[in-house]
C-alpha positions in Angstrom: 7.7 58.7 -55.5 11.2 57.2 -55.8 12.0 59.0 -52.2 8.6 57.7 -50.3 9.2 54.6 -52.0 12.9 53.8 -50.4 12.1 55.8 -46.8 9.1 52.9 -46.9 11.1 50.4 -47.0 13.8 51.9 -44.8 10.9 51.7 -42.5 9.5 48.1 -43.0 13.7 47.7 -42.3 13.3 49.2 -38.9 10.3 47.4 -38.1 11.9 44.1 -39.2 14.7 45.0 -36.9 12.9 46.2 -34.1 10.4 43.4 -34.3 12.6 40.6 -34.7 14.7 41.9 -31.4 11.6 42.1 -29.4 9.8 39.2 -27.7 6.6 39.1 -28.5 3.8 36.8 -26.5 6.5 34.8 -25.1 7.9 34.5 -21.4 10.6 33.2 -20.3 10.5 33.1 -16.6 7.9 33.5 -14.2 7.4 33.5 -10.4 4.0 33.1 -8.7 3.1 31.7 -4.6 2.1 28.5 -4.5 0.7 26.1 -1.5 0.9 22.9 -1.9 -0.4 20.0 0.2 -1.2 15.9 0.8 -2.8 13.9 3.0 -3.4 10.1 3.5 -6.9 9.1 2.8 -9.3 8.2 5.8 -9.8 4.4 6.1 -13.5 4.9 5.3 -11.9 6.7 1.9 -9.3 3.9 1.1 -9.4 2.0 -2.0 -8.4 -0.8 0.1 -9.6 -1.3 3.9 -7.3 -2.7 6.3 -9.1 -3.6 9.5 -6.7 -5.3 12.7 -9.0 -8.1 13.4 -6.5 -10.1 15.8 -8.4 -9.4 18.8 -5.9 -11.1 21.4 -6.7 -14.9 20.7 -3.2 -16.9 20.7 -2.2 -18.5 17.5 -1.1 -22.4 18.2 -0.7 -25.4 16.8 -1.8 -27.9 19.7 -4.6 -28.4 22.6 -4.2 -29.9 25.6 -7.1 -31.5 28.1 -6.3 -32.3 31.1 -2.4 -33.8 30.7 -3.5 -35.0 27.2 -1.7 -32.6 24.5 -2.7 -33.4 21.0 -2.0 -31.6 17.4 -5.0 -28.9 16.9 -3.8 -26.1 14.3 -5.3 -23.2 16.1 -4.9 -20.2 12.9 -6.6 -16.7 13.7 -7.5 -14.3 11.8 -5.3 -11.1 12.6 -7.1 -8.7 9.4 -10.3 -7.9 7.2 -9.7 -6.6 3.7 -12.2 -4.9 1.8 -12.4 -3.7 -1.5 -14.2 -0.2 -1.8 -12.9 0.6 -5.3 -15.3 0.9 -8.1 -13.3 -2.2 -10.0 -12.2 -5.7 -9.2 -8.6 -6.4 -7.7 -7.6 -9.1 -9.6 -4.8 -10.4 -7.7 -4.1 -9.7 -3.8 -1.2 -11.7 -1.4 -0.5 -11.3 2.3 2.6 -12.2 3.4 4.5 -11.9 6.6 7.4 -9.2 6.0 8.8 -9.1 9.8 8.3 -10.6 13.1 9.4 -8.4 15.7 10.3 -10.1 19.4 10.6 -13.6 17.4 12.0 -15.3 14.3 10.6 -13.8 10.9 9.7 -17.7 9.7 7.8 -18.0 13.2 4.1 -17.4 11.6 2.6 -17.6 8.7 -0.1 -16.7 6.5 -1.8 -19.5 6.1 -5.5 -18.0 4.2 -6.0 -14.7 2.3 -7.9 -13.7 -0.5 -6.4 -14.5 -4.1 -8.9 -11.8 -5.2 -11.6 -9.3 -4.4 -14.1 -8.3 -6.5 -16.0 -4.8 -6.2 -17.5 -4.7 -2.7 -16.1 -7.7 -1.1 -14.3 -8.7 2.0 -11.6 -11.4 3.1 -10.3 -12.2 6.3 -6.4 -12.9 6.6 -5.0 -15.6 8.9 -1.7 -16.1 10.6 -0.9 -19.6 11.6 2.5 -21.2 13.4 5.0 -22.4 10.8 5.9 -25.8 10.2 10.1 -24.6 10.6 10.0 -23.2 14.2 9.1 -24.3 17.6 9.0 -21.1 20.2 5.9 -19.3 21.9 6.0 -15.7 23.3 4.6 -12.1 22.0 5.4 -10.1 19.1 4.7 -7.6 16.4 3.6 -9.1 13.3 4.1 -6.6 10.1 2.1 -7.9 7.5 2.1 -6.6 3.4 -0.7 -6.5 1.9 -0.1 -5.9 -2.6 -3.1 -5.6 -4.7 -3.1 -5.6 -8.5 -5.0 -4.9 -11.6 -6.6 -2.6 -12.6 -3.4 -0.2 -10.7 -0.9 -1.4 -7.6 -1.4 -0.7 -4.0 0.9 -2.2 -1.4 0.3 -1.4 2.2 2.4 -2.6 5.3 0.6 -3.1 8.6 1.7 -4.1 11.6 -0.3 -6.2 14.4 0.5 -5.7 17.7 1.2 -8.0 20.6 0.3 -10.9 18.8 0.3 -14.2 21.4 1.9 -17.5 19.8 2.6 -21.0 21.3 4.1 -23.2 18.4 5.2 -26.3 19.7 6.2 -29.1 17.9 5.8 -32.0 19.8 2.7 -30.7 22.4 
């Protein structure tokens, strides 16, 4: 009994040693195949919708009938924003990031929406700026940041807008 007794725990010995050297359950490298992939969202998919509204009207800041010229702020509106997310934005801004063909301080934005709630829309306007006097063409890159409840920024640029800002018409 003595003799089966020690080769028993000779054995449980092995085992110990054998078990405690082997990895059991565990791994610790492992290689697979995988694809991987991403894509913009569709406009009809955005959380935000950024539609080019500008439709060719030139922005100015004076009339003129006949040889009369007189001061007549003449802002258009150069995007639509819509909110298709199942929250409210709390906060949105428009501002002009680059003018390219003019000066940057050339336009301005002179409406947007502080906010858009769940389903609505707001039209964004450029106007001429108070600080430059020049008329001519150019691409107009506009950012548009939306807050709360998560940040989305988006830069879009309008092309060929037509300016006339003059400052004494």
């Amino acid at each position: 009994m003595n003799r089966s007794l020690k080769a028993f725990g000779v054995l449980l010995i092995v085992l110990g040693a054998v078990l405690g050297v082997a990895q059991l359950g565990s791994v610790e490298q492992l290689v697979a195949q995988r694809d991987a992939s991403t894509s913009v969202a569709a406009e009809t998919d955005a959380y935000l919708s950024i539609q080019d509204e500008y439709g060719s009207r030139e922005i100015s800041n004076y009339d003129c009938f006949w040889f009369y010229c007189y001061t007549d702020e003449q802002p258009r509106t150069v995007a639509a924003l819509e909110n298709r997310y199942v929250a409210d934005y709390a906060t949105v801004s428009a501002d002009v990031t680059a003018i390219a063909g003019a000066s940057d301080d050339t336009l301005e934005v002179s409406k947007s929406p502080a906010s858009l709630t769940e389903g609505e829309s707001g039209e964004v306007v450029l106007s001429c700026s108070d600080t430059v006097t020049d008329d001519g063409t150019a691409d107009v890159t506009l950012r548009f940041a939306v807050s709360d409840p998560f940040y989305i920024y988006e830069d879009t640029t309008i092309r060929d807008v037509s300016y006339d800002c003059d400052s004494n018409p």
